[in-house]
Residue frames as qw, qx, qy, qz and C-alpha x, y, z in Angstrom:
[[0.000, 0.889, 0.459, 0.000, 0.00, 0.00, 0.00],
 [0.229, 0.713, 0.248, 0.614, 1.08, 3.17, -0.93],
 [0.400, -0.344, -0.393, 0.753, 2.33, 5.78, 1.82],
 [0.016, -0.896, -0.369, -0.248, 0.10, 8.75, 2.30],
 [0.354, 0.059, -0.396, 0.845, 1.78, 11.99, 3.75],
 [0.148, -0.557, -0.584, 0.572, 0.52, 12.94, 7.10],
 [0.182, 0.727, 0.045, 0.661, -0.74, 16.94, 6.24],
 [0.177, 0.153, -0.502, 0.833, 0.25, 19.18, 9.13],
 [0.546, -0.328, -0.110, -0.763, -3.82, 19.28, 10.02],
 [0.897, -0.154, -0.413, 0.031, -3.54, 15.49, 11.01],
 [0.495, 0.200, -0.540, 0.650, -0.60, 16.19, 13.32],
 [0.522, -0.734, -0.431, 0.053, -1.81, 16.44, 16.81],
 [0.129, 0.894, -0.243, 0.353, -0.62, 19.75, 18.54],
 [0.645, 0.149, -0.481, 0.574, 2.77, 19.43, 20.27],
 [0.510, -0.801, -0.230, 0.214, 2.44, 20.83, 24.17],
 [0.431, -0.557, 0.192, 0.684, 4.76, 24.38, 23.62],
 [0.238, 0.145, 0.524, 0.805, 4.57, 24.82, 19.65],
 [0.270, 0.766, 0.302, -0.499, 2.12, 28.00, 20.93],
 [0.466, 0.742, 0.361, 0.319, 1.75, 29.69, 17.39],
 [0.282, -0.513, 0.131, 0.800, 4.54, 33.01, 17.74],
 [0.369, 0.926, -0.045, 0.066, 4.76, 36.12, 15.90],
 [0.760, -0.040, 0.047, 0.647, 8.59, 36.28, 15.01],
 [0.102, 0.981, 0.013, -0.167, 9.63, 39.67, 15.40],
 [0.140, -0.535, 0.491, 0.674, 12.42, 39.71, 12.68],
 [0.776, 0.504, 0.029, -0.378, 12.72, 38.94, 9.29],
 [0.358, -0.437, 0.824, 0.037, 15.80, 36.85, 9.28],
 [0.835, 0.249, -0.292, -0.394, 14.87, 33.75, 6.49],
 [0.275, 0.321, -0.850, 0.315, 17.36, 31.79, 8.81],
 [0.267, 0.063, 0.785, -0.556, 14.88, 31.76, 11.66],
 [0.651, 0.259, -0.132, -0.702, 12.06, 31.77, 9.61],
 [0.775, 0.268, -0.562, -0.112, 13.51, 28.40, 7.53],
 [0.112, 0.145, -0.867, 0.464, 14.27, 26.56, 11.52],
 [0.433, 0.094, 0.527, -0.725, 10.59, 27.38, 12.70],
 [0.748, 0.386, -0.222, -0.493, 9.30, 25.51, 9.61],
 [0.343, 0.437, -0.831, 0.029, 11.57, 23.08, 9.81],
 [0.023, -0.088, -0.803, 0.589, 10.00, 22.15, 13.51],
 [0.200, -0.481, -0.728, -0.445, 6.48, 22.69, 12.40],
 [0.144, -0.439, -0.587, 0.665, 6.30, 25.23, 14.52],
 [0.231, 0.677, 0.574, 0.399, 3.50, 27.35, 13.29],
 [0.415, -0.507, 0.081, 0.751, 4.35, 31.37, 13.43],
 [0.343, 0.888, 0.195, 0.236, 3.64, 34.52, 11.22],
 [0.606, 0.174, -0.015, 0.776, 6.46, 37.32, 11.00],
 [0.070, -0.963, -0.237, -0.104, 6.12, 40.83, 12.22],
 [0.686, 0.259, -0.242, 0.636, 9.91, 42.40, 11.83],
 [0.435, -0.833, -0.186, 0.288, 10.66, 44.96, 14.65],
 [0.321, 0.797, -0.120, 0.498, 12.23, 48.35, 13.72],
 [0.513, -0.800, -0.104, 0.294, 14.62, 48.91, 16.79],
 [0.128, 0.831, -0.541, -0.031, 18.00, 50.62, 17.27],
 [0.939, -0.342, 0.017, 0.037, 20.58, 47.66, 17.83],
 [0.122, 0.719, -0.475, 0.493, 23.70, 50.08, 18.68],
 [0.699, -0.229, -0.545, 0.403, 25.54, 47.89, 21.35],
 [0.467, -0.872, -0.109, -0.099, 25.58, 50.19, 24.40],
 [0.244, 0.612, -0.657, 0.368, 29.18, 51.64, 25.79],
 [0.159, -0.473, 0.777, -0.383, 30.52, 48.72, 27.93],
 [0.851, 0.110, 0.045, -0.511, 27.75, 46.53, 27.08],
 [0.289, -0.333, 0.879, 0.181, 28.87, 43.14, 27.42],
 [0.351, 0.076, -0.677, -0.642, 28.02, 40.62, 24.66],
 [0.206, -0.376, -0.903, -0.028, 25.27, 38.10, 26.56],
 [0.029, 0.544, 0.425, -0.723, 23.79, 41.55, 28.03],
 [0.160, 0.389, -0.346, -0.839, 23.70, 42.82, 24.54],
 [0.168, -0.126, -0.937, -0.279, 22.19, 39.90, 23.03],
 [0.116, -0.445, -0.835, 0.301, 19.76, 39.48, 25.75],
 [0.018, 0.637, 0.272, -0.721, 18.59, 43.02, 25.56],
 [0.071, 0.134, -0.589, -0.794, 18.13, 43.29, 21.87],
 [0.173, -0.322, -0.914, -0.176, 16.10, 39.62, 21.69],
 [0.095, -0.605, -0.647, 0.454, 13.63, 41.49, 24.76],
 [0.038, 0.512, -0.002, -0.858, 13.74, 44.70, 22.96],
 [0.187, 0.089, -0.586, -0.783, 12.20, 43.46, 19.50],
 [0.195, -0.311, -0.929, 0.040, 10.26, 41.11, 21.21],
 [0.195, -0.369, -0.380, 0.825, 8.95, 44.20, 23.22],
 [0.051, 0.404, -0.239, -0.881, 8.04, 46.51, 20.26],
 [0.462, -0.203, -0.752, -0.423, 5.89, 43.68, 18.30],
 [0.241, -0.487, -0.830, 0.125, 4.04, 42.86, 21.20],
 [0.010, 0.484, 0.271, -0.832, 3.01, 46.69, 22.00],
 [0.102, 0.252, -0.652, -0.708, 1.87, 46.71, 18.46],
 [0.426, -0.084, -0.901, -0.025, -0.40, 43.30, 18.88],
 [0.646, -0.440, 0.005, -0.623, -3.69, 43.02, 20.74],
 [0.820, -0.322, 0.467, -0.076, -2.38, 39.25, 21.79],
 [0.805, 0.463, -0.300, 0.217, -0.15, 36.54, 20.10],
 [0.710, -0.578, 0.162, 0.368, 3.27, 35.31, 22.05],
 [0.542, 0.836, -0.080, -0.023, 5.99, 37.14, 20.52],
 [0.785, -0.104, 0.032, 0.610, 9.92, 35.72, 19.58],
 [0.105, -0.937, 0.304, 0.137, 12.67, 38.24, 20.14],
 [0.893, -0.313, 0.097, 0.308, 15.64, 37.07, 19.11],
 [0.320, 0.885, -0.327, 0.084, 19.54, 38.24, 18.11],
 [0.921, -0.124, 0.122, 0.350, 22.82, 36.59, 17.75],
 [0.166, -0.885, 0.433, -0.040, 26.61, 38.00, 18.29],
 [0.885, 0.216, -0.289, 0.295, 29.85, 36.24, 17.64],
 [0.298, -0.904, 0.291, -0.100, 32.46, 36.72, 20.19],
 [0.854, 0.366, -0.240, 0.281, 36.36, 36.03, 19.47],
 [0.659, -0.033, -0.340, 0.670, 38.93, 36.53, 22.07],
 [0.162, -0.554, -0.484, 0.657, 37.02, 39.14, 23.76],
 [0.142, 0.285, -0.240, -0.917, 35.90, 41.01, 20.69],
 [0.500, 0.419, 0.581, -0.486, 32.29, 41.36, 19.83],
 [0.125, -0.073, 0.694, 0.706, 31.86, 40.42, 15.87],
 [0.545, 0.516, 0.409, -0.519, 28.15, 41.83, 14.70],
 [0.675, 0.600, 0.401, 0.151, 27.08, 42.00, 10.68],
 [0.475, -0.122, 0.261, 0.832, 30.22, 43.24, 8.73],
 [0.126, 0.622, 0.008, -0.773, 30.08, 46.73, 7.10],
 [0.570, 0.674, -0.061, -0.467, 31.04, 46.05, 4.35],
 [0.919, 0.210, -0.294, 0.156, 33.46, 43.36, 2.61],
 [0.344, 0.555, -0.494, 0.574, 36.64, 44.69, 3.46],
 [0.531, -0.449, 0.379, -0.611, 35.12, 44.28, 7.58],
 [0.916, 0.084, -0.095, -0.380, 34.10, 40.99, 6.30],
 [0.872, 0.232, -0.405, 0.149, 37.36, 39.73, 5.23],
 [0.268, -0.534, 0.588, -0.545, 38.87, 41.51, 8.96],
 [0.822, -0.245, 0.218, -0.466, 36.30, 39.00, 10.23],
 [0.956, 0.237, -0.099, -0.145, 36.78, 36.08, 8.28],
 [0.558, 0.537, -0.511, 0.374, 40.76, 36.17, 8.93],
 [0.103, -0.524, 0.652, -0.538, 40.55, 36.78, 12.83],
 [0.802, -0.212, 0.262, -0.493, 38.49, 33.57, 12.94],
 [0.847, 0.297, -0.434, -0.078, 40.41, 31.33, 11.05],
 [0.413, 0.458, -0.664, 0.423, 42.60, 28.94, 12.98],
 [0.123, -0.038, 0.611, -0.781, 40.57, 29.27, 16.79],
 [0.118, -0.628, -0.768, 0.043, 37.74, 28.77, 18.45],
 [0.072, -0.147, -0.031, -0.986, 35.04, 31.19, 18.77],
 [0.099, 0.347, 0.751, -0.553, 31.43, 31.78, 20.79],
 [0.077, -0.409, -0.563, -0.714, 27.98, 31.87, 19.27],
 [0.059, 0.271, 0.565, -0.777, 25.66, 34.02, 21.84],
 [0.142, -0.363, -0.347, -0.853, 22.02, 34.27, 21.03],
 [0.214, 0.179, 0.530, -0.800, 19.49, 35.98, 23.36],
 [0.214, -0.386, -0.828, -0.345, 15.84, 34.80, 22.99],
 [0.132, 0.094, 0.382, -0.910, 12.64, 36.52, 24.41],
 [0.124, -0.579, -0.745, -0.307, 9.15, 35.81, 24.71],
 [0.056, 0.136, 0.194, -0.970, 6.74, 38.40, 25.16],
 [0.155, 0.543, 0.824, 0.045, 2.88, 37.42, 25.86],
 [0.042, -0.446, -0.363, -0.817, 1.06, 40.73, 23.86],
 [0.405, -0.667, -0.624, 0.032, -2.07, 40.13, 26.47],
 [0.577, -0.776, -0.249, 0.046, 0.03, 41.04, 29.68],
 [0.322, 0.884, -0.263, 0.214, 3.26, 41.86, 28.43],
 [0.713, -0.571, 0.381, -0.146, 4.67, 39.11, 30.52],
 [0.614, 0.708, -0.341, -0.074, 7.88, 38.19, 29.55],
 [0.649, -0.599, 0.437, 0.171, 10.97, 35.79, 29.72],
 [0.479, 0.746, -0.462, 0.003, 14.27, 35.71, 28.23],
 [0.838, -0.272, 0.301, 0.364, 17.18, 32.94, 28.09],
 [0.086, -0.837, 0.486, 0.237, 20.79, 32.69, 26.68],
 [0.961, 0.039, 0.274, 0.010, 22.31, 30.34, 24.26],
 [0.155, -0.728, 0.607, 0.277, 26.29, 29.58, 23.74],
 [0.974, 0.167, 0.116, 0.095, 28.01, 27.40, 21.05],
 [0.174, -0.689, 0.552, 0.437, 31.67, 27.43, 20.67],
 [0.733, 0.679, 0.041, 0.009, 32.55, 26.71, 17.00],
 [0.387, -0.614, 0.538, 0.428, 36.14, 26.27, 15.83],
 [0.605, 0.748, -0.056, -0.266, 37.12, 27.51, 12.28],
 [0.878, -0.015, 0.237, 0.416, 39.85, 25.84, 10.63],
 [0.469, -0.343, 0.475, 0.661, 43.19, 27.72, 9.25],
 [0.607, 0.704, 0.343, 0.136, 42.15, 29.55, 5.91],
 [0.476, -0.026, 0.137, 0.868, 44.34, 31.12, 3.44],
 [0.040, 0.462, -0.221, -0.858, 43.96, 34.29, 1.45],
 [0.369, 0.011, -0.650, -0.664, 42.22, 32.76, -1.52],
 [0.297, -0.427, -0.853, 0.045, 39.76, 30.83, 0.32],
 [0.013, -0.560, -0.271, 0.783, 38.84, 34.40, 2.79],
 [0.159, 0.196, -0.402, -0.880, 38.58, 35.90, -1.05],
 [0.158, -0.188, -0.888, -0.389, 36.43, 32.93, -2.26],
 [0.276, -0.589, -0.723, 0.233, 33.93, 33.04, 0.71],
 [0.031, 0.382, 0.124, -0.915, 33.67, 37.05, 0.52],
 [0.007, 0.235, -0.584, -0.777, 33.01, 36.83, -3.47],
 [0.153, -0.316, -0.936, -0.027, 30.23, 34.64, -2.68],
 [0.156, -0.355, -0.409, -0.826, 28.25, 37.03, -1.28],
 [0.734, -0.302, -0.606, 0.046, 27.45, 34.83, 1.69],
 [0.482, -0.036, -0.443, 0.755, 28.61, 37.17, 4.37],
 [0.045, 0.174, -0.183, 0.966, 27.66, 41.02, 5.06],
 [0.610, -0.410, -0.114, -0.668, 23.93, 40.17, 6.49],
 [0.860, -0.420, -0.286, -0.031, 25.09, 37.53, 9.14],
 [0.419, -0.906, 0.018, -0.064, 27.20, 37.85, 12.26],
 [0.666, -0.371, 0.561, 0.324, 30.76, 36.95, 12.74],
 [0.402, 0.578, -0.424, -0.570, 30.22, 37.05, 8.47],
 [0.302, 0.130, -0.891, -0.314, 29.51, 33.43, 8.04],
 [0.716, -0.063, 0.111, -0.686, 26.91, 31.12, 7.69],
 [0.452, -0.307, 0.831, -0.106, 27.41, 27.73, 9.25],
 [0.720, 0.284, 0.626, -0.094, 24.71, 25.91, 6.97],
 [0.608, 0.787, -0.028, -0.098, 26.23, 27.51, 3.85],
 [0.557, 0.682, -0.441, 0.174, 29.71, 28.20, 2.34],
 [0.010, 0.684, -0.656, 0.320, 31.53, 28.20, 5.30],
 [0.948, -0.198, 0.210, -0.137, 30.91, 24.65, 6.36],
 [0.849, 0.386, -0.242, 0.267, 33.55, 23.79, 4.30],
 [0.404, 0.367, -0.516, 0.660, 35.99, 25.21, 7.15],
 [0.603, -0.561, 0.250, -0.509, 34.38, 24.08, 10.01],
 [0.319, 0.203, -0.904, 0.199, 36.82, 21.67, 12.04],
 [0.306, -0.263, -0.818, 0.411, 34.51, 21.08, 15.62],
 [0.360, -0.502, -0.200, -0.760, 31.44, 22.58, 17.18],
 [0.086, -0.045, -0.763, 0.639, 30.62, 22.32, 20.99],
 [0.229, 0.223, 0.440, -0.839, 26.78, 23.06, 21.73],
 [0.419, 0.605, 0.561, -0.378, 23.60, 23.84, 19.89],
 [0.245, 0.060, 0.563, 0.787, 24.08, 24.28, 16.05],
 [0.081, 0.651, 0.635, 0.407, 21.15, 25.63, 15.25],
 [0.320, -0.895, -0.069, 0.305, 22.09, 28.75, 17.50],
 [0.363, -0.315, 0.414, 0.773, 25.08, 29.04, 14.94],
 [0.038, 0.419, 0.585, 0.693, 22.33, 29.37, 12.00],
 [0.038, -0.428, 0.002, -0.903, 20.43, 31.94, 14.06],
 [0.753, -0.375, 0.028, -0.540, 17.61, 30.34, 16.64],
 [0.135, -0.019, 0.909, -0.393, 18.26, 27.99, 19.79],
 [0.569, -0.216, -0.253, -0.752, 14.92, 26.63, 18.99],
 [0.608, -0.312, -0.687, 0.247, 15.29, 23.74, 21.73],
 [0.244, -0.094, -0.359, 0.896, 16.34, 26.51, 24.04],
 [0.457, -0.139, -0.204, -0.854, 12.55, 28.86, 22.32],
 [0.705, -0.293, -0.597, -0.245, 10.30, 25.14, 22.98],
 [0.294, -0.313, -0.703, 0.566, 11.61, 25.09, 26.87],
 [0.022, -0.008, -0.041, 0.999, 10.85, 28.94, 27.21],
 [0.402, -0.117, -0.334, -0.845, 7.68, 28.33, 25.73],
 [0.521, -0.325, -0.781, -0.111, 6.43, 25.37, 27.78],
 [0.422, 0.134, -0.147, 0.884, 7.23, 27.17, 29.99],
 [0.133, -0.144, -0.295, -0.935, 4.76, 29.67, 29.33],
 [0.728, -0.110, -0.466, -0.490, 1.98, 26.88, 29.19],
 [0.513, -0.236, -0.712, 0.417, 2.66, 25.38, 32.60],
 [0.140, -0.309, -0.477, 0.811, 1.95, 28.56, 34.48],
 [0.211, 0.606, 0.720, -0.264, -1.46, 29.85, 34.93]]
């Protein structure tokens, strides 16, 4: 007999996959929450996300993710809303979305060879009551040794100046990844094990 595929109507709901408004537009988180059949509409938040003087990076993170999350849900008669933002951090230096290549290939050279820390801050934010909670997720990531023509190759590509640290684990730059410690999907942009606690969370308390 023939296999039928389930549709996503047949699929009993999953205790935590509330329905979210994502407050970015990111097609990284977007293409993880689909992945997980979590169901979830988009509503991008316009903030500032100038790092603050002295602002460490898991404060920064954390305070973005609560700050978009914040701004969609003021916006929003009800709906739970995702906050979220991710930071690379290399020997004590905070690596956000390169300017412009030339930043890019800065980036792409002071990672090669070392490990390095993925940090993204998550936030939920219930519209209703404006009750809200936020977590933290680390991955250390270690880039292998690149030359000069390989830094060129992986600029030329195009693949860089909209993501942090300037690479994108599920794309080019796999090819120089040696070891990863943690939660890969927090290197492509959403702890989404780390979003499903948060959210049960949510749904446990009255």
């Amino acid at each position: 007999m023939e296999n039928e595929r389930v549709s996503q109507a047949d699929v009993p709901r999953l205790k935590g996959l509330t329905p979210l408004v994502l407050a970015s537009s990111s097609p990284r988180r977007k293409e993880i929450l689909t992945a997980v059949g979590w169901p979830f509409e988009t509503h991008p938040a316009g903030v500032d996300e100038t790092r603050l003087a002295g602002e460490g990076p898991e404060d920064f993170v954390t305070r973005l993710a609560r700050a978009k999350a914040e701004a969609v849900a003021r916006t929003r008669l009800f709906g739970l809303v995702l906050g979220a933002d991710t930071t690379v951090l290399v020997d004590g230096e905070i690596l956000e979305k390169p300017r412009d290549e030339g930043d890019a290939r800065r980036m792409l050279r002071t990672l090669g060879g070392r490990w390095h820390e993925v940090l993204t801050g998550v936030a939920l934010v219930r519209a209703e009551t404006g009750r809200s909670v936020v977590g933290l997720e680390r991955t250390r990531v270690r880039f292998a040794e690149t030359s000069e023509e390989e830094v060129e190759w992986h600029v030329q590509t195009g693949d860089v100046l909209d993501k942090a640290g300037a690479y994108a684990i599920q794309g080019r730059a796999a090819l120089f990844i040696e070891a990863i410690d943690g939660d890969y999907w927090n290197v492509v942009g959403l702890p989404v094990r780390l979003v499903y606690e948060l959210a049960r969370g949510f749904e446990a308390e009255p």
